[in-house]
C-alpha positions in Angstrom: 0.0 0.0 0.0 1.3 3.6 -1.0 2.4 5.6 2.6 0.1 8.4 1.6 -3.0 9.8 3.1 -4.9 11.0 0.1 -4.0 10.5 -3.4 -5.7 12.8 -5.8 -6.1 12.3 -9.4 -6.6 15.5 -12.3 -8.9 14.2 -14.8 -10.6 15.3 -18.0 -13.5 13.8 -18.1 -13.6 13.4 -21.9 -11.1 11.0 -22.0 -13.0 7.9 -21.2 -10.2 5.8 -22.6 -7.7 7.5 -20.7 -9.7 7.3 -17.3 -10.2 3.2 -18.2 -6.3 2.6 -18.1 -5.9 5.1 -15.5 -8.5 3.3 -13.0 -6.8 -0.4 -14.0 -3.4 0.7 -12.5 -4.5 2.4 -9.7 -6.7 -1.0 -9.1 -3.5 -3.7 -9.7 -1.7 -1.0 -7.6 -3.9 -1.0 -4.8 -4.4 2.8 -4.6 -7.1 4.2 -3.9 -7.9 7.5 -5.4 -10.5 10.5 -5.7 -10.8 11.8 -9.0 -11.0 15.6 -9.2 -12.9 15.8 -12.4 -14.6 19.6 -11.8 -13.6 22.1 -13.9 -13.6 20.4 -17.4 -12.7 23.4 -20.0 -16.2 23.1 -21.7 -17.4 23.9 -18.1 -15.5 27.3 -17.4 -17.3 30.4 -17.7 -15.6 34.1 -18.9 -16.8 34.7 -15.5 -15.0 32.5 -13.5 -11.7 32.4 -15.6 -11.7 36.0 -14.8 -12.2 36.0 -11.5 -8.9 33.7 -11.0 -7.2 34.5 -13.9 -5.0 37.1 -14.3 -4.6 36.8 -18.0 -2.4 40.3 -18.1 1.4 40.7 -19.3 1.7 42.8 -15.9 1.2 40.4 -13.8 3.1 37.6 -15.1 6.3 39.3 -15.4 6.1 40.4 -11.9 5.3 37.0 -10.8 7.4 34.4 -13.4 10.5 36.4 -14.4 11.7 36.5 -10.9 11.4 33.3 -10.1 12.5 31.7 -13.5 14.9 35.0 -14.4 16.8 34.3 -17.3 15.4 30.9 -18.3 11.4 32.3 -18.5 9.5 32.3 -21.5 7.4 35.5 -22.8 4.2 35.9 -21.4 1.5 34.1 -23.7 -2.5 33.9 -22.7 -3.4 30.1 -21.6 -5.7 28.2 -23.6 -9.0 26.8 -22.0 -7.4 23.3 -21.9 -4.8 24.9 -19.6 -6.6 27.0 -17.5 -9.6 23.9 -16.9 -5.7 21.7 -15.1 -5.0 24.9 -13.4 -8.0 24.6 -11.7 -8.0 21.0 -11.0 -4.5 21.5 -9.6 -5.9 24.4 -7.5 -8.3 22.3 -6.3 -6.6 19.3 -5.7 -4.1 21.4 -3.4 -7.5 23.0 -1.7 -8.4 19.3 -1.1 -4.7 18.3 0.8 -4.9 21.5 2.9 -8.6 20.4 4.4 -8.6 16.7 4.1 -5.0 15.4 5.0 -3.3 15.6 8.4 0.0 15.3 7.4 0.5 14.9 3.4 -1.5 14.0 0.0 -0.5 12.9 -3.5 -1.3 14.9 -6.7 -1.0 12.7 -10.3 -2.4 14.1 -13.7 -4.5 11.3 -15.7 -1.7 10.4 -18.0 0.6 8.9 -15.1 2.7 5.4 -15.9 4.5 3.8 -13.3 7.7 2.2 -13.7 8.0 -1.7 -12.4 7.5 -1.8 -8.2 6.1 1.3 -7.9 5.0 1.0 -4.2 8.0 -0.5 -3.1 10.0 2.1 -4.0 7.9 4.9 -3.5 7.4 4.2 0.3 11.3 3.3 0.1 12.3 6.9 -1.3 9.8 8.7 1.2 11.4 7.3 4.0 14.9 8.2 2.8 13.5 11.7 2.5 14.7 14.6 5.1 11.8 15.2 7.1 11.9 18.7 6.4 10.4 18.4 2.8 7.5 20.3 1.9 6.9 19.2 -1.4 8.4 15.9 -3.6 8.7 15.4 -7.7 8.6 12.0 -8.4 8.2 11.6 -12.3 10.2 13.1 -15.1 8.1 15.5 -16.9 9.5 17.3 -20.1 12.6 15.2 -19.1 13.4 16.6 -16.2 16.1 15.1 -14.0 18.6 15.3 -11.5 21.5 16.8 -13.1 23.8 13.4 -13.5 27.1 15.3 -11.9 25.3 15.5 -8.6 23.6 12.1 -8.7 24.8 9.8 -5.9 24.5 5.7 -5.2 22.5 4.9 -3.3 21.0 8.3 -2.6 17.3 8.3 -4.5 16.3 12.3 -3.2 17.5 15.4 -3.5 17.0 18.8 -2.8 16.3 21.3 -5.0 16.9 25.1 -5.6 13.7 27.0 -7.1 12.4 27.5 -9.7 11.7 23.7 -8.2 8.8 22.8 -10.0 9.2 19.4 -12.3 5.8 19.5 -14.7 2.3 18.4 -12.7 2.3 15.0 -13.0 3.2 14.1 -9.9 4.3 15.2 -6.8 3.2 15.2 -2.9 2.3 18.4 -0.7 2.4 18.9 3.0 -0.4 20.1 4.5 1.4 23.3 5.5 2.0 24.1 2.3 -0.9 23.2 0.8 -3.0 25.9 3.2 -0.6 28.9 2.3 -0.8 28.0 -1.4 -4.6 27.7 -1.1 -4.2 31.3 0.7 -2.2 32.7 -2.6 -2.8 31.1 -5.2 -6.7 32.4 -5.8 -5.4 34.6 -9.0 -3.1 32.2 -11.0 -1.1 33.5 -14.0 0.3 31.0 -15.9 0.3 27.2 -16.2 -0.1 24.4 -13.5 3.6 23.7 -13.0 5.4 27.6 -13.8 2.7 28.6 -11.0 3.6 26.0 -8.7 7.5 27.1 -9.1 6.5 30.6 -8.8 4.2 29.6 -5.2 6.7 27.0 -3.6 9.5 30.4 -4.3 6.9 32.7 -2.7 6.5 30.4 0.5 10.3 29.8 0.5 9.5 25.6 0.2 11.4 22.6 0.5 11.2 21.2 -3.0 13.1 17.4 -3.2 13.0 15.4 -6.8 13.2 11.8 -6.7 15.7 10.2 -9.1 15.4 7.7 -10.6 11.9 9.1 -11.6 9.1 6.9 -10.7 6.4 7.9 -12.9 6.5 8.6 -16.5 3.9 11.1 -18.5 1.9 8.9 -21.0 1.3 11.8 -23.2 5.2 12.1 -23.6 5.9 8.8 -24.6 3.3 8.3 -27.4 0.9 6.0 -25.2 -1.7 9.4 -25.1 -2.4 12.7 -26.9 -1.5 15.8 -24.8 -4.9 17.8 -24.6 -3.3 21.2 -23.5 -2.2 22.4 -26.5 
């Protein structure tokens, strides 16, 4: 069983197919997970995207550039498909900060595991410094440890911010959770560049897991991406 207290899933609820191979691994895994499928992009009125979207050039640079610097991209406006998994993130983190005591687990629907998942996920958590505050554990847009610092035998590592590694994976701490909930009302950007720019604000502990232990199915070919 996975040593986690909630484990949240971001869905689309479009993708039927997507959700039927999602729900057989979680099954043969043993996990048991609640579906956050509010928020679909057909559902999202001007209304609400304006009330938590801050949409304006402004904005983002004063938010983005500072905590990327030199490596940020120019401020574009986020499609609907963007905004809908900003939402379900937002909400997903709204969910740890009420419902867990200690900790929950985030995964986007496209999540594949790599061979003993559990094992090694409980195995990495416990070799992680208790003073975490949030975990990467899958590889989005390749994303690793850089290979010069990589150790045997040493599976975590901290990270400087920007720390974010993609959405596709990653565990929160309560604490966290609550003051993210607390800033995080207007978003400007996408899922994981917001979550960068909020772990930088609240001055987080950010650890990656390496070797990854999840894989994005919509990088490999197994799914379509649906964001752009």
């Amino acid at each position: 069983m996975i040593n986690a207290e909630k484990t949240y899933l971001v869905h689309y609820t479009k993708l039927e197919d997507r959700k039927k191979h999602t729900d057989e691994q979680f099954k043969n895994l043993g996990i048991d997970i609640e579906y956050i499928t509010e928020y679909d992009q057909e559902d999202l009125t001007d209304e609400l995207i304006d009330k938590h979207y801050d949409s304006s050039e402004e904005s983002y640079n004063s938010k983005i550039h500072p905590t990327y610097g030199n490596r940020s991209t120019p401020h574009r406006i986020l499609n609907k498909g963007e905004i809908s998994c900003v939402f379900k993130h937002k909400l997903a983190i709204e969910k740890i900060s009420k419902e867990c005591d200690n900790y929950g687990v985030v995964f986007e629907d496209d999540v594949v595991f790599v061979e003993d998942f559990i094992e090694k996920f409980n195995k990495f958590l416990d070799l992680t410094p208790d003073d975490w505050d949030a975990i990467f554990i899958g590889s989005c847009a390749g994303l690793r440890v850089n290979p010069q610092f990589v150790k045997e035998d040493v599976f975590t590592y901290k990270v400087d911010h920007p720390a974010s590694k993609g959405g596709d994976s990653y565990l929160l701490k309560r604490d966290l959770a609550e003051k993210i909930s607390g800033t995080m009302d207007k978003f400007v950007t996408a899922a994981d560049w917001e979550l960068s720019y909020q772990f930088k604000l609240h001055n987080a502990n950010v650890y990656w897991w390496e070797p990854p232990l999840v894989v994005q199915g919509s990088e490999i070919g197994l799914y379509k991406s649906t964001l752009r």
